[in-house]
Each structure stands twice: as structure tokens, then as C-alpha cells.
C-alpha positions in Angstrom: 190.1 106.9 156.2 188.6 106.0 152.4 188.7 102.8 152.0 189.2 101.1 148.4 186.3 100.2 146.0 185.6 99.2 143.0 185.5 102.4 140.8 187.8 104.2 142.4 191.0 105.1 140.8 194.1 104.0 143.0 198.1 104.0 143.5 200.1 101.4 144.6 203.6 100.0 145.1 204.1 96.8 144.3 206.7 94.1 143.8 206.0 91.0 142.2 207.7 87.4 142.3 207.6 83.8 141.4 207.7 80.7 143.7 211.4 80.5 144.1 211.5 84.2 144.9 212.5 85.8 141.5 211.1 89.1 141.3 209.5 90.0 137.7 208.2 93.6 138.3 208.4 96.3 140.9 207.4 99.9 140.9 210.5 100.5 143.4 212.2 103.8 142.0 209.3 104.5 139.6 205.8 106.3 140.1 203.5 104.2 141.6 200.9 102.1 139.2 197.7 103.9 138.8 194.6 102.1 137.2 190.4 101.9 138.3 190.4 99.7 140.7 187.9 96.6 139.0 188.0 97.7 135.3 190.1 94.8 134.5 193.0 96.9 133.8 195.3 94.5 135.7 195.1 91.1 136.6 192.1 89.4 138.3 193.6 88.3 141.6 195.9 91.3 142.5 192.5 93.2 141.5 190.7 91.6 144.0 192.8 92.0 146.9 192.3 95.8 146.7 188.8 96.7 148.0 188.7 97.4 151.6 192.2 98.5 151.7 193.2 102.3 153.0 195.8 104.7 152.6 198.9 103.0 153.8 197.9 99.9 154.6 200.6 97.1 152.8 199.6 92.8 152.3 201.0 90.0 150.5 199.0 88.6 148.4 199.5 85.0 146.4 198.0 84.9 142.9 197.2 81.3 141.4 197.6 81.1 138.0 194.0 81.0 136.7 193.5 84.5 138.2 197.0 86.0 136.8 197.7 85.5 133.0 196.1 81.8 133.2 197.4 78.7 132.0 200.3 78.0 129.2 198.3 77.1 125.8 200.5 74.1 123.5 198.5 75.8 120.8 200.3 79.4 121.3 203.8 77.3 120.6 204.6 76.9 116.9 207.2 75.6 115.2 208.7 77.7 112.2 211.2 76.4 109.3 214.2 78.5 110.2 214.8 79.5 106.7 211.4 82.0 107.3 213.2 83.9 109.4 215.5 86.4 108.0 219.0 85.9 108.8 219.3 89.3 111.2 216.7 88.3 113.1 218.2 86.3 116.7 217.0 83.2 117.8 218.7 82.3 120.5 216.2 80.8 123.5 214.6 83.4 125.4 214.4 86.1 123.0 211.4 88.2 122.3 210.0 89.2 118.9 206.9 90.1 117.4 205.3 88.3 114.7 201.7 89.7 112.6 199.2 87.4 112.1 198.0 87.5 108.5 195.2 89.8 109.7 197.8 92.6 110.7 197.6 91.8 114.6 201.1 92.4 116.1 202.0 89.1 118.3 204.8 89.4 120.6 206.5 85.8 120.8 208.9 84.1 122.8 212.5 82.3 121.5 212.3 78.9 123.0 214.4 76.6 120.9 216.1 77.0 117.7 217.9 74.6 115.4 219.8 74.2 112.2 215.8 73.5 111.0 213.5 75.2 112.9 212.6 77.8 115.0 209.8 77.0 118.2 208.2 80.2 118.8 205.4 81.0 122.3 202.8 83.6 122.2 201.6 82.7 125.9 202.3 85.4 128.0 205.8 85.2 129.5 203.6 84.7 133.2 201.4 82.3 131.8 201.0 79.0 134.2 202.6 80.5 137.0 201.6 81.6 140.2 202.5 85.0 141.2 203.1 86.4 144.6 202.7 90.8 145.0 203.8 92.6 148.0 201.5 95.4 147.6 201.1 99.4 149.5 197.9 101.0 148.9 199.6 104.8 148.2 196.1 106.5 147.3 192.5 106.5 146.8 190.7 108.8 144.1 187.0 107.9 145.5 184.6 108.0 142.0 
């Protein structure tokens, strides 16, 4: 059997969840995830846990922080006076939006408290500062 290396394009399954069990992503029903495995084109630590694997072989594998979307940055939070916001536009905790930064640069953001004077807005990444557990199933190998 091949077994998995960095360069090779692969498939897996996978099913992703937090500490308390929550999942956050799954490929269950879809197509399985296809990327070149150690391009960078997903996370560092579910990355690494693929070389060596073959055809059909299935792990668990726990993903600290630092090597999945990394720490929560209090910088990314900002506080906006409600009355920039138009009046269509929800704020209720939890929702997304996006926001341009005066360069152009599309910023998706994060709801997480609104009220009567001001909006808190997060740009981390909705994973950022947790650690992350994948059940993962190697599905196929294109060698490089």
C-alpha cells in the first residue's frame, strides 16, 4: 500500500470537535476533503498527522491550539459606536458579518456583544484558542 507523504494529494473524512464534544465540521454526507498534503492548505496539526498513513487506515488525532487557528488576539476585538452600523444590519451576539478595512480587505467578524451604545466586534477566527480534536479516514492517495 502507498503510504502518505508530503506532496502527495489526498482524501479524507473527517469529523472535527471541541473539548466538550461539540462537533464543528464533518465531511459526513459530502465528498471527502481533498488538499496536498503539507502545502499548508489546512491546519498545521491535522497536517501533520497525515504522512505515513494508507488507504483506509482511520486515527484520532488532538490538535492544541497553537497548531490549529492559534491563540484569540484582544487586538482582533473592537468596539464600534452602534450608530456606525446601519440599522438593517443585526447585532445580536454570535452573528457574523464582514467588515472592509480601509484598504478594501474583506474581514469577516464576529457579534459578541451589543448595546444601546456600542457594538464589540471579533475578527479571530471563530476556532481561535481552542483545541480541536479530528476523527480522521485516509480515503486516497494521489502519489506526486
Amino acid at each position: 500500500m502507498t503510504q502518505a507523504k508530503s506532496g502527495d494529494t489526498v482524501r479524507i473524512h473527517y469529523t472535527g470537535t471541541l473539548e466538550g464534544g461539540e462537533t464543528f465540521d464533518s465531511s459526513a454526507g459530502k465528498d471527502p476533503l481533498e488538499f496536498e498534503l503539507g502545502s499548508g492548505q489546512i491546519i498545521p496539526g491535522l497536517d501533520a498527522a497525515i504522512p505515513g498513513m494508507e488507504v483506509g487506515d482511520k486515527k484520532t488525532v488532538d490538535v492544541p491550539c497553537a497548531e490549529a487557528y492559534g491563540e484569540a488576539d484582544p487586538s482582533a476585538r473592537q468596539s464600534v459606536p452602534r450608530g456606525q452600523i446601519p440599522d438593517d444590519i443585526p447585532t445580536d451576539p454570535g452573528t457574523r458579518l464582514q467588515m472592509q478595512t480601509p484598504q478594501g480587505q474583506v474581514v469577516p467578524v464576529t457579534v459578541i456583544e451589543a448595546n444601546e451604545s456600542e457594538v464589540t466586534l471579533d475578527a479571530n477566527h471563530p476556532l481561535a484558542g481552542k483545541d480541536l480534536k479530528f476523527d480522521i479516514e485516509l480515503v486516497e492517495v494521489k502519489s506526486a
